[in-house]
ROSE-4610 file (N, C-alpha, C; in Angstrom, 1 decimal, always signed):
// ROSE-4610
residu = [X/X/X/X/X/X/X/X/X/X/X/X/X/X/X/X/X/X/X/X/X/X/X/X/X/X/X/X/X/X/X/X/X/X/X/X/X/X/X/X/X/X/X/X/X/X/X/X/X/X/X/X/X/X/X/X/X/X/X/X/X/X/X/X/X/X/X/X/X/X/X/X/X/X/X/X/X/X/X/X/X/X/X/X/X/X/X/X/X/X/X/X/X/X/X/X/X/X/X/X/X/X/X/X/X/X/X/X/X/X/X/X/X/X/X/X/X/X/X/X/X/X/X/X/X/X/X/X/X/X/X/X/X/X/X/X/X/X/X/X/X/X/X/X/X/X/X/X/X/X/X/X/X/X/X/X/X/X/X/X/X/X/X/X/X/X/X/X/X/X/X/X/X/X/X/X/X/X/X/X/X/X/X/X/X/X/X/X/X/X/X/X/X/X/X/X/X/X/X/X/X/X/X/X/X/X/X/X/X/X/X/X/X/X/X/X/X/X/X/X/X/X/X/X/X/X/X/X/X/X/X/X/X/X/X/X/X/X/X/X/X/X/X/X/X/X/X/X/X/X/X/X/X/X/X/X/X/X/X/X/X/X/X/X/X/X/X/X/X/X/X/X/X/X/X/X/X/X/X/X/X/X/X/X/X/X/X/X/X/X/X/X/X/X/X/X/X/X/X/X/X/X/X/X/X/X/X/X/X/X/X/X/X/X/X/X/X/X/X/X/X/X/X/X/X/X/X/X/X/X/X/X/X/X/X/X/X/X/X/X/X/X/X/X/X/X/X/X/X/X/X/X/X/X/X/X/X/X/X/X/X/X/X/X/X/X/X/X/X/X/X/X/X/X/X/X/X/X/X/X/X/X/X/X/X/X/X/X/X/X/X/X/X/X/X/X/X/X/X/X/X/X/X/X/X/X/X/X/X/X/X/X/X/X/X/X/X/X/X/X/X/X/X/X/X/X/X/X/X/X/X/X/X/X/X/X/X/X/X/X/X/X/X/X/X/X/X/X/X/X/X/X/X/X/X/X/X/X/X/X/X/X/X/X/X/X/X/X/X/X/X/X/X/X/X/X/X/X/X/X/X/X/X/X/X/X/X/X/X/X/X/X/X/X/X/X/X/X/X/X/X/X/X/X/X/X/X/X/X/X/X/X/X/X/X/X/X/X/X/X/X/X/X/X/X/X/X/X/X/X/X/X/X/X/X/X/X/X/X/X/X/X/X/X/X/X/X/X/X/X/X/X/X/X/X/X/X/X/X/X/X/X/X/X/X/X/X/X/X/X/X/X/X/X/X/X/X/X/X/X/X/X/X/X/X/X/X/X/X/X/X/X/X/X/X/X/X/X/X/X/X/X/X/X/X/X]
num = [1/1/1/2/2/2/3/3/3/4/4/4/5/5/5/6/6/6/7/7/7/8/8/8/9/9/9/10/10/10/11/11/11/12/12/12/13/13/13/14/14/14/15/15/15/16/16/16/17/17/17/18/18/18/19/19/19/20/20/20/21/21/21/22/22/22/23/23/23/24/24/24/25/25/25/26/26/26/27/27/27/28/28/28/29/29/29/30/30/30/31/31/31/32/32/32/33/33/33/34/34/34/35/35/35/36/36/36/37/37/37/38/38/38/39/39/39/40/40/40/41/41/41/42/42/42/43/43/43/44/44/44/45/45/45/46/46/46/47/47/47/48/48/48/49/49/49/50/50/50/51/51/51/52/52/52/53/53/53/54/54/54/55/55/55/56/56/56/57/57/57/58/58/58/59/59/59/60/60/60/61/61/61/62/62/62/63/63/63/64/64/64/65/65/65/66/66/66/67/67/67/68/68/68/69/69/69/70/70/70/71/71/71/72/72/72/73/73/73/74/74/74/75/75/75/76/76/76/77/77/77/78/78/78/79/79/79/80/80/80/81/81/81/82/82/82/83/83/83/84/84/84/85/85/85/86/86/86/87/87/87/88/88/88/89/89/89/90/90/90/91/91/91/92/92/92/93/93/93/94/94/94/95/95/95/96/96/96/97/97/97/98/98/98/99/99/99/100/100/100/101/101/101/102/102/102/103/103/103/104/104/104/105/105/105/106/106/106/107/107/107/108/108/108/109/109/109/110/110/110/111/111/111/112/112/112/113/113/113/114/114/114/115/115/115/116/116/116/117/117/117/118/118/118/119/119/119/120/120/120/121/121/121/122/122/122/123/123/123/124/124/124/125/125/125/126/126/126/127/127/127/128/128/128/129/129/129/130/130/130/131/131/131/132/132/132/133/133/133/134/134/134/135/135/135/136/136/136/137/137/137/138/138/138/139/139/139/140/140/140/141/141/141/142/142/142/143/143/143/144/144/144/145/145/145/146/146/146/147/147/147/148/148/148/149/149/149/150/150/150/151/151/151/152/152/152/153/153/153/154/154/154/155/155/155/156/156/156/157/157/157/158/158/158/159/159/159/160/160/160/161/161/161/162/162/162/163/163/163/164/164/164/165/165/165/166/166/166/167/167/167/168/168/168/169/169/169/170/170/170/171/171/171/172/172/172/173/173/173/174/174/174/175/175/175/176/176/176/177/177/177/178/178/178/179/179/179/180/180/180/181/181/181/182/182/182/183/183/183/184/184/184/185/185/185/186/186/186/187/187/187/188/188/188/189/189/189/190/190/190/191/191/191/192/192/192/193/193/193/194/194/194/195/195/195/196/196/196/197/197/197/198/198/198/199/199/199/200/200/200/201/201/201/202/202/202]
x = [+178.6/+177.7/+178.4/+177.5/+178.1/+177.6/+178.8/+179.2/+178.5/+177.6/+177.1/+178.1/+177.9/+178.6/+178.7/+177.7/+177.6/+178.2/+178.1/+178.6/+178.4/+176.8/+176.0/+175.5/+175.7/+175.5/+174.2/+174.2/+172.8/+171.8/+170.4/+169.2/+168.8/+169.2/+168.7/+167.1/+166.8/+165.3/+164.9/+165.1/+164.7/+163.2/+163.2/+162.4/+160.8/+161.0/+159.9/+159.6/+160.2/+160.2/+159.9/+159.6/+159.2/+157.8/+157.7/+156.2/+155.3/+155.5/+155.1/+155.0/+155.4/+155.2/+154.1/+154.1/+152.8/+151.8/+151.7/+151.0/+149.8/+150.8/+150.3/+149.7/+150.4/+149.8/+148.3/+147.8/+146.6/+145.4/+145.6/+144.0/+143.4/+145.1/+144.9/+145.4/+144.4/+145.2/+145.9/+145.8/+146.9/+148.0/+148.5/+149.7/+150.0/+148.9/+149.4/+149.9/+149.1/+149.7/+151.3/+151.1/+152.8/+153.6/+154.2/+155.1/+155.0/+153.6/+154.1/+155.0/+154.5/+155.0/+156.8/+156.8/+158.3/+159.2/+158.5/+158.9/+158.8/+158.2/+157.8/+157.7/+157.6/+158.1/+159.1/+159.7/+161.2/+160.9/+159.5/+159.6/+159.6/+160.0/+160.7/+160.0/+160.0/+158.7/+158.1/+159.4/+158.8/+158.0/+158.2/+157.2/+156.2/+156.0/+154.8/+153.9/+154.2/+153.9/+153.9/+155.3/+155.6/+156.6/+157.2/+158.1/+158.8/+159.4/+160.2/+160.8/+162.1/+163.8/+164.6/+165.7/+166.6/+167.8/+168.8/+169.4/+171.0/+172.0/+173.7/+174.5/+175.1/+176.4/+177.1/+178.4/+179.1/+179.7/+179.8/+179.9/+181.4/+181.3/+182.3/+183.9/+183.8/+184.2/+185.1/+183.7/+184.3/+184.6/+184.2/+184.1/+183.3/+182.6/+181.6/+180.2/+179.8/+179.0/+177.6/+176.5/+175.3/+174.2/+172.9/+171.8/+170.7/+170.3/+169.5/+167.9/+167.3/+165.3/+164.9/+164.5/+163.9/+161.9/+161.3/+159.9/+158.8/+158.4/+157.5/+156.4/+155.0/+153.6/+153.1/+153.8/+153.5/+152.2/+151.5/+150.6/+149.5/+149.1/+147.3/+146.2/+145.7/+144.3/+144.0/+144.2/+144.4/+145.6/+146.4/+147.6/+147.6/+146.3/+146.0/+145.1/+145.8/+144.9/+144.5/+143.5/+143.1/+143.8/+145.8/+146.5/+147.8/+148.1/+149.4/+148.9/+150.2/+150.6/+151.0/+151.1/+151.9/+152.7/+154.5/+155.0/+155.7/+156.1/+157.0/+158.3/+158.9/+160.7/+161.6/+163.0/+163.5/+163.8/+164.2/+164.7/+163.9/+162.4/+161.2/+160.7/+161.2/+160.8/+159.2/+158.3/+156.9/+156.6/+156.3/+156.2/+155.2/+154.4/+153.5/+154.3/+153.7/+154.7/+153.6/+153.8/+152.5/+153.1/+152.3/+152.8/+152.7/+151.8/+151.1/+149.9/+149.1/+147.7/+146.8/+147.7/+147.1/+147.5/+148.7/+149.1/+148.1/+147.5/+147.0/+145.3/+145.2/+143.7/+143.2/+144.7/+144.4/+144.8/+145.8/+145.9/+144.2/+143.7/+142.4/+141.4/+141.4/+140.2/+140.3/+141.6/+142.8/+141.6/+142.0/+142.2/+140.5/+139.3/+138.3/+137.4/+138.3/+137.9/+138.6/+140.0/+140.4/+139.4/+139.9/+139.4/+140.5/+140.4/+141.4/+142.3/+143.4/+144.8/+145.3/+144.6/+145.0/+145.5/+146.7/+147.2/+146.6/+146.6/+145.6/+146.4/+147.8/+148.5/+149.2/+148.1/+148.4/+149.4/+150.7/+151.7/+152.5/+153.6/+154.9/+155.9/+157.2/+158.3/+158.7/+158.4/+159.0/+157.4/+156.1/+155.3/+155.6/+155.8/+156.0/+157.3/+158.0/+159.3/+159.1/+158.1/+157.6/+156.3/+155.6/+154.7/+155.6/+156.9/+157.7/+158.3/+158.8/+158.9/+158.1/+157.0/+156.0/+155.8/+155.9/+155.6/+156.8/+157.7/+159.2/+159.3/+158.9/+159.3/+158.0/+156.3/+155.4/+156.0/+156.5/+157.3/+158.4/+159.4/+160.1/+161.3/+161.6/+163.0/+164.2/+164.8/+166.1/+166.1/+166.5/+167.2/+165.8/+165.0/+163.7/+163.9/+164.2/+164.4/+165.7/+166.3/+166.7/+166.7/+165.3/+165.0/+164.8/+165.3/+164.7/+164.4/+163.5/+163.0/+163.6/+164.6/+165.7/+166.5/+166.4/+167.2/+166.2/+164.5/+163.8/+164.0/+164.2/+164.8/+166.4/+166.8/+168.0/+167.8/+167.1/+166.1/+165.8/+164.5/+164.3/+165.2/+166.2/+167.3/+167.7/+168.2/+168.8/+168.4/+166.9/+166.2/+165.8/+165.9/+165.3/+166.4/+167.8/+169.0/+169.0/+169.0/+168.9/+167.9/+166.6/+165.9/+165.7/+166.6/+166.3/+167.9/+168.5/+170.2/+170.9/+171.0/+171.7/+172.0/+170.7/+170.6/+170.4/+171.5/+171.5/+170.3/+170.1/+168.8/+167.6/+167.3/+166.2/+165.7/+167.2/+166.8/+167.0/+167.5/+167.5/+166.1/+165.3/+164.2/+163.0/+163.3/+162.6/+162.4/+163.5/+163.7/+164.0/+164.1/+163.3/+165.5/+166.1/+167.6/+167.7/+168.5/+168.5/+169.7/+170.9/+172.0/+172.1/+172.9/+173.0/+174.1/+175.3/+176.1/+175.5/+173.9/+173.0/+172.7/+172.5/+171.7/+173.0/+174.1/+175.5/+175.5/+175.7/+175.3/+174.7/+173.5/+172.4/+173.0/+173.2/+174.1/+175.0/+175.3/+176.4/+177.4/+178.4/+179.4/+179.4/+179.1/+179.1/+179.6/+179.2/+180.1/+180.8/+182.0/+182.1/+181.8/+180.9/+179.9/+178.9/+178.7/+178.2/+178.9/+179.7/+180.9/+181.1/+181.3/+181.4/+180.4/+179.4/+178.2/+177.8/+178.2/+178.0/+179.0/+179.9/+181.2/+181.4/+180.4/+181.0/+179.3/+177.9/+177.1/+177.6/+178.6/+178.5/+179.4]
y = [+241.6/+240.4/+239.2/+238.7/+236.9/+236.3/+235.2/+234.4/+233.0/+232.0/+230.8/+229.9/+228.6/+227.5/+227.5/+227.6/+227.1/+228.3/+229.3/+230.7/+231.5/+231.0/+232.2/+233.5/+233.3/+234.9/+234.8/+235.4/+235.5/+236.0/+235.9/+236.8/+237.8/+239.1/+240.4/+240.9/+241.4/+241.8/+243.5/+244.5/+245.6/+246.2/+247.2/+248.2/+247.8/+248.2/+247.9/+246.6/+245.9/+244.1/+243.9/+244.0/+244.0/+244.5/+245.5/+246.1/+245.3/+245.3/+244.6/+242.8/+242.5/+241.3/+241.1/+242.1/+242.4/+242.4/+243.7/+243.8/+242.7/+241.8/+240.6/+239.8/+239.8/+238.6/+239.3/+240.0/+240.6/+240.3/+239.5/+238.4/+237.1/+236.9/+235.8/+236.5/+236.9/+237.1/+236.5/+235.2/+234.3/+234.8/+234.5/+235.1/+236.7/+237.2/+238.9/+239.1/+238.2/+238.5/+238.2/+236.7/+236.2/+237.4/+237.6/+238.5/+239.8/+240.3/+241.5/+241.4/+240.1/+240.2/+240.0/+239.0/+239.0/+240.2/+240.9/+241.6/+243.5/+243.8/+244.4/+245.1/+243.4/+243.4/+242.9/+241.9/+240.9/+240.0/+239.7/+238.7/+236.9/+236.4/+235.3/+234.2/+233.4/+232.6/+231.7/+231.1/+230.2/+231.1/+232.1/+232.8/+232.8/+233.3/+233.4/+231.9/+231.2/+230.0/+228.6/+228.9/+227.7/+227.3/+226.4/+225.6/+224.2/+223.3/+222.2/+221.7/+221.9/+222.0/+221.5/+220.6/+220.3/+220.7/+222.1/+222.0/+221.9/+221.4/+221.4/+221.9/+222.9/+223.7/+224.2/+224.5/+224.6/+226.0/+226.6/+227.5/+228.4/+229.4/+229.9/+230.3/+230.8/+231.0/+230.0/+229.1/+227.9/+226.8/+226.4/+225.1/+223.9/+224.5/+223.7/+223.3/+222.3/+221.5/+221.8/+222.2/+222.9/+222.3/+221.8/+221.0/+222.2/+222.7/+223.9/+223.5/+223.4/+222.7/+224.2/+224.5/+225.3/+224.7/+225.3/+224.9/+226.3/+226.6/+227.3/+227.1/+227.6/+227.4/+228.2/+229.1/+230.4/+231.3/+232.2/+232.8/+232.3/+231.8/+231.0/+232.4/+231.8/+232.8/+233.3/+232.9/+233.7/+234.8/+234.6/+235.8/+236.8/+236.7/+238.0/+239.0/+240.3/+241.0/+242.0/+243.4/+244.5/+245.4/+245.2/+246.3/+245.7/+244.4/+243.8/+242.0/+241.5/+239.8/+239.7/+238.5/+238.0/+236.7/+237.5/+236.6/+235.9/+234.3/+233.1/+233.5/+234.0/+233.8/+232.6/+232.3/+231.4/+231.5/+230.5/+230.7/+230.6/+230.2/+230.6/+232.1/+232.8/+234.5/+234.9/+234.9/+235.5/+237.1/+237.6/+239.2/+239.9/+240.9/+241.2/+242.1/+242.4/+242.8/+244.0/+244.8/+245.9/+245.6/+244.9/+244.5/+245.6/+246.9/+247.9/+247.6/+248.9/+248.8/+247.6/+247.8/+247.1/+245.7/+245.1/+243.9/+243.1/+244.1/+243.6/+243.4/+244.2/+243.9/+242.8/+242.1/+241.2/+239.6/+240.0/+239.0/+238.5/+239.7/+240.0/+239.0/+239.4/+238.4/+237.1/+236.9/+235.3/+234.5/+235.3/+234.8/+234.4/+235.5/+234.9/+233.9/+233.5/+232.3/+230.7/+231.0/+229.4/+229.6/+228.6/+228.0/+228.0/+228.1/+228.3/+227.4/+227.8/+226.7/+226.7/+227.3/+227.1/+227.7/+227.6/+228.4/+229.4/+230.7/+231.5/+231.3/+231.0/+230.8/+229.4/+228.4/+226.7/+226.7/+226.9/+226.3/+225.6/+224.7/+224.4/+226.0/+225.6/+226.3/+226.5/+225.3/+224.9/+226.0/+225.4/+226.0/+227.4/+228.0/+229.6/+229.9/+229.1/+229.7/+229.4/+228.3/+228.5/+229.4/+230.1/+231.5/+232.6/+232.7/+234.0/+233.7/+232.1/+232.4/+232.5/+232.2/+232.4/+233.3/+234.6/+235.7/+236.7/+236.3/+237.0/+236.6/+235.6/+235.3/+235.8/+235.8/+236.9/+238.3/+238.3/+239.9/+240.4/+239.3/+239.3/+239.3/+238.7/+238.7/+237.6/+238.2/+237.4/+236.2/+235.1/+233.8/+233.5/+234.1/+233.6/+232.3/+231.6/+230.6/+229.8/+231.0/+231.2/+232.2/+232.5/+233.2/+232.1/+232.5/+232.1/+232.8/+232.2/+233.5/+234.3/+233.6/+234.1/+235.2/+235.3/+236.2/+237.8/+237.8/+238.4/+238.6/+238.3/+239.3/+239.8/+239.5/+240.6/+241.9/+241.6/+242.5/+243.4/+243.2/+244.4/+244.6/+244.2/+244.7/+245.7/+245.5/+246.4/+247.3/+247.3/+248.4/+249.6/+248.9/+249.8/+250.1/+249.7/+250.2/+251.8/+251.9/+252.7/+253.9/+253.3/+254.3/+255.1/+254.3/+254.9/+255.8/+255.8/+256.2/+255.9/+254.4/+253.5/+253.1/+253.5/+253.4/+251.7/+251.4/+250.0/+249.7/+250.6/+250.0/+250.3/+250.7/+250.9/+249.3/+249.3/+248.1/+246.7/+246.5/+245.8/+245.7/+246.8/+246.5/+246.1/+246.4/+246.2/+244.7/+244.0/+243.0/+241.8/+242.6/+241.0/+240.9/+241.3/+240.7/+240.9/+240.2/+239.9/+240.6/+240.8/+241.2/+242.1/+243.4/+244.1/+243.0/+242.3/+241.9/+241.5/+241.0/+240.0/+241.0/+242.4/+243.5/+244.1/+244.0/+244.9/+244.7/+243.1/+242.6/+243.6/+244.0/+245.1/+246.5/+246.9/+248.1/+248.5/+249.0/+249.2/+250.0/+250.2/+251.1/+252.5/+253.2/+254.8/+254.8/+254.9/+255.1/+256.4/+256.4/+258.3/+258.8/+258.7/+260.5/+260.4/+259.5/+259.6/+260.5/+260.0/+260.5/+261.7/+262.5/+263.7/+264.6/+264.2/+264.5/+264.9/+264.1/+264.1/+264.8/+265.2/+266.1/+267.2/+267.5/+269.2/+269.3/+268.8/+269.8/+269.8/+269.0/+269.7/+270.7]
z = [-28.5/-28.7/-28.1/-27.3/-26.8/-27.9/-28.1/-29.0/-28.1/-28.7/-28.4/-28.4/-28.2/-28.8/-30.3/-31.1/-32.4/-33.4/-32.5/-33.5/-33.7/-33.7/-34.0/-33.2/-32.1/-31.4/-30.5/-29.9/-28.8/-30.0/-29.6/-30.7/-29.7/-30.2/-28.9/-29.8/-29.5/-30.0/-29.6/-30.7/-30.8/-29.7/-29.4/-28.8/-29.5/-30.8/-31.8/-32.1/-32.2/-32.2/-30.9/-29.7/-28.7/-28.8/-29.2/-29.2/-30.3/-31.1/-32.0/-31.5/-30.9/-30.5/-29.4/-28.4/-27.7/-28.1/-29.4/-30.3/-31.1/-31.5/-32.0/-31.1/-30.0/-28.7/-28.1/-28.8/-28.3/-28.2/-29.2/-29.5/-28.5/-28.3/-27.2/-25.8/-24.8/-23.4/-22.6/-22.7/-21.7/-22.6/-23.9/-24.3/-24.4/-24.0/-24.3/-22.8/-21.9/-20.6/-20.0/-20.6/-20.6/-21.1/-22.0/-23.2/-22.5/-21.9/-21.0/-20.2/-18.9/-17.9/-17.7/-19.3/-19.5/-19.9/-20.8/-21.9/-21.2/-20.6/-20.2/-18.7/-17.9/-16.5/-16.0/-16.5/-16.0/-15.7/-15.3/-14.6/-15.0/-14.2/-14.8/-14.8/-16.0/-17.1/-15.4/-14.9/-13.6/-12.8/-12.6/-11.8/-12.1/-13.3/-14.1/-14.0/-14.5/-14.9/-14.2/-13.5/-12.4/-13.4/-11.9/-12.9/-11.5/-11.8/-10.7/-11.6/-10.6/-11.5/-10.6/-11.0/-9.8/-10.4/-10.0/-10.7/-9.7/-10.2/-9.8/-10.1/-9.4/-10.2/-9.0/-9.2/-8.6/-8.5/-6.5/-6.5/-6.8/-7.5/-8.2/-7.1/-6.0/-4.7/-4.3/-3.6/-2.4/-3.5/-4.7/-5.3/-4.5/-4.0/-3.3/-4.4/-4.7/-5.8/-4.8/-5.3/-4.6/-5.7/-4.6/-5.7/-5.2/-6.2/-5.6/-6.3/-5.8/-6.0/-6.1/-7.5/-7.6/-7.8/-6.8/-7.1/-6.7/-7.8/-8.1/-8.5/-7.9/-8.5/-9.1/-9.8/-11.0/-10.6/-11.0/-10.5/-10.5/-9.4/-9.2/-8.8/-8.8/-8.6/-7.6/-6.3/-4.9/-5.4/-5.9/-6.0/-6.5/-7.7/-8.0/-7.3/-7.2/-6.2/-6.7/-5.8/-6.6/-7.1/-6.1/-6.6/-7.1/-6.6/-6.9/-7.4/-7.5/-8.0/-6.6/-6.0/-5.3/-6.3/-6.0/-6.9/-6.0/-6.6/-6.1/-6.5/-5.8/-6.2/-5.9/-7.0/-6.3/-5.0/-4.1/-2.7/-1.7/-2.0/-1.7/-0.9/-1.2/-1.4/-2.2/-1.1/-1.6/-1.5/-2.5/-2.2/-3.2/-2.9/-3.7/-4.7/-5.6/-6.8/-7.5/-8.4/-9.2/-10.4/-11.4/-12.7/-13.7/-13.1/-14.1/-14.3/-14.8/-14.8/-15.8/-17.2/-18.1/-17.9/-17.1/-17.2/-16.2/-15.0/-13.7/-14.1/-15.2/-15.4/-16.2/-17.1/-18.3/-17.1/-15.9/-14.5/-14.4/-13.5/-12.7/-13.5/-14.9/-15.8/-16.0/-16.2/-16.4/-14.9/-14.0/-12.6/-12.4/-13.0/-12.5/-13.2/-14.4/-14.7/-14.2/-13.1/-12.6/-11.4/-11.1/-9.8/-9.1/-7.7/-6.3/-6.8/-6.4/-6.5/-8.0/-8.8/-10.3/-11.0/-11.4/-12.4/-13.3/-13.4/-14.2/-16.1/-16.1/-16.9/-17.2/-17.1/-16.7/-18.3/-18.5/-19.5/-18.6/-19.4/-18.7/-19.4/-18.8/-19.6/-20.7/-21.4/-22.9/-23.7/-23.1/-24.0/-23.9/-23.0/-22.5/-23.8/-24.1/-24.9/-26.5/-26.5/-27.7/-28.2/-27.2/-27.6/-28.0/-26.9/-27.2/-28.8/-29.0/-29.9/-31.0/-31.1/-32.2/-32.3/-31.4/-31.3/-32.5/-31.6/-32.5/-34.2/-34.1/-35.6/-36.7/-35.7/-36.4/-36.6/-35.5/-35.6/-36.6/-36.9/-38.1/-36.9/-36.0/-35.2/-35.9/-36.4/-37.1/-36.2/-36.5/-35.5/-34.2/-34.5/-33.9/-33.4/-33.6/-33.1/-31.8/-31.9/-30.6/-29.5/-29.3/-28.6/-27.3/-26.3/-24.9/-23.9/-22.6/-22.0/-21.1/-21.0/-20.1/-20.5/-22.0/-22.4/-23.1/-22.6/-22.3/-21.6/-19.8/-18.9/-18.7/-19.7/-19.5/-20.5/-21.4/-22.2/-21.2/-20.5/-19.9/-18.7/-18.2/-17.3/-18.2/-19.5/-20.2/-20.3/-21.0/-20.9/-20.2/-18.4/-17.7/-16.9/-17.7/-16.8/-17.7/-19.1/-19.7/-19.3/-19.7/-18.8/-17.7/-16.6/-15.1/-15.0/-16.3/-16.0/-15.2/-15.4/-15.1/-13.4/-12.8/-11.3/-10.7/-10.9/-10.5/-9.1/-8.1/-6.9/-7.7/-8.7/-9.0/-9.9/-10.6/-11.9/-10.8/-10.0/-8.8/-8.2/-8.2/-7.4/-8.3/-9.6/-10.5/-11.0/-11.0/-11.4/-10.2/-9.1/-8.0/-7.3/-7.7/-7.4/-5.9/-4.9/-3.7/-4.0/-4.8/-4.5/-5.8/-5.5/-6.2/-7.7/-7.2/-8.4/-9.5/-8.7/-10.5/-10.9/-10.3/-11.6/-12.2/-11.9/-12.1/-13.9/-14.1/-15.5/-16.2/-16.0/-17.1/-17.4/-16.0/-16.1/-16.7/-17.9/-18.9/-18.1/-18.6/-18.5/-19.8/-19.3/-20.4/-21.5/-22.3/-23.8/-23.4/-24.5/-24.4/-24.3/-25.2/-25.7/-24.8/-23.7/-22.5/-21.4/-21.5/-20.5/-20.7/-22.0/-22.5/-21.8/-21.8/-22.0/-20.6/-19.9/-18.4/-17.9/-18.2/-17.3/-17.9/-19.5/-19.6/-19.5/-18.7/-18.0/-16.8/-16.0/-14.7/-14.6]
């Protein structure tokens, strides 16, 4: 477990505390759509939603100090299509995406009520992290209140590093990464009785 500033620990959120929070987001579709696409797709709240950010940090390597403009216009209503999303990535990377059947159909309906150019999911960021969290804490998620959405997509990195056995191009392709090292993070290293496991079937 990563240790915060304050002490207290990251808030990870169970399989079932995931589902259950879908669950509840069902009444409302703009939020059942959100919490999928995070929770269930990876995809990241700015995409979703939009977002304009100016942010500065310095690169780890050269020490070279880098102002990177992130600007996204989250999913508008041309983007939703009959088979895919066309998603905004940072870096300005546009690419159609398949969110899944049930995520694309609750898009598809979103979408035929904006008008062109409009957000089918008009939040900012902050509101997007207070649904997740209103969601988690219906759900009963300890420390609910430090949930952020960012740490919904390392959620499903985790997830679907587990599921796919641990095929880093898969959970890479899944999750949008330009470079294999940002998915390396999700991909665990074998417990033992992994390890075991794997060398007395071969």
């Amino acid at each position: 477990m990563r240790i915060s500033r304050d002490g207290r620990g990251e808030t990870r959120i169970s399989d079932a505390q995931k589902n259950r929070m879908i669950e509840l987001a069902q009444a409302v579709p703009r939020d059942h759509l959100l919490l999928g696409l995070q929770l269930e797709r990876g995809w990241r709240i700015g995409s979703i939603v939009g977002c304009h950010n100016k942010v500065t940090y310095t690169r780890k390597r050269t020490g070279e100090r880098v102002v990177c403009i992130v600007d996204l216009p989250g999913i508008r209503k041309e983007d939703v299509g009959e088979e895919t999303i066309m998603i905004h990535f940072k870096g300005g990377r546009t690419e159609p995406d398949y969110p899944g059947r049930k995520w694309l159909r609750i898009a598809q309906k979103l979408a035929s009520k904006a008008q062109m150019g409009e957000r089918i999911i008009s939040l900012s960021e902050q509101h997007g992290t207070n649904i997740l969290r209103k969601y988690a804490r219906l759900a009963g998620v300890p420390d609910w209140d430090r949930l952020h959405n960012h740490r919904q997509r390392a959620y499903f990195g985790t997830f679907w590093a587990r599921k796919t056995g641990r095929d880093p191009w898969k959970v890479q392709s899944l999750m949008g990464h330009k470079d294999l090292r940002a998915t390396a993070v999700y991909v665990e290293e074998l417990s033992l009785e992994e390890k075991k496991q794997l060398l007395d079937e071969s």
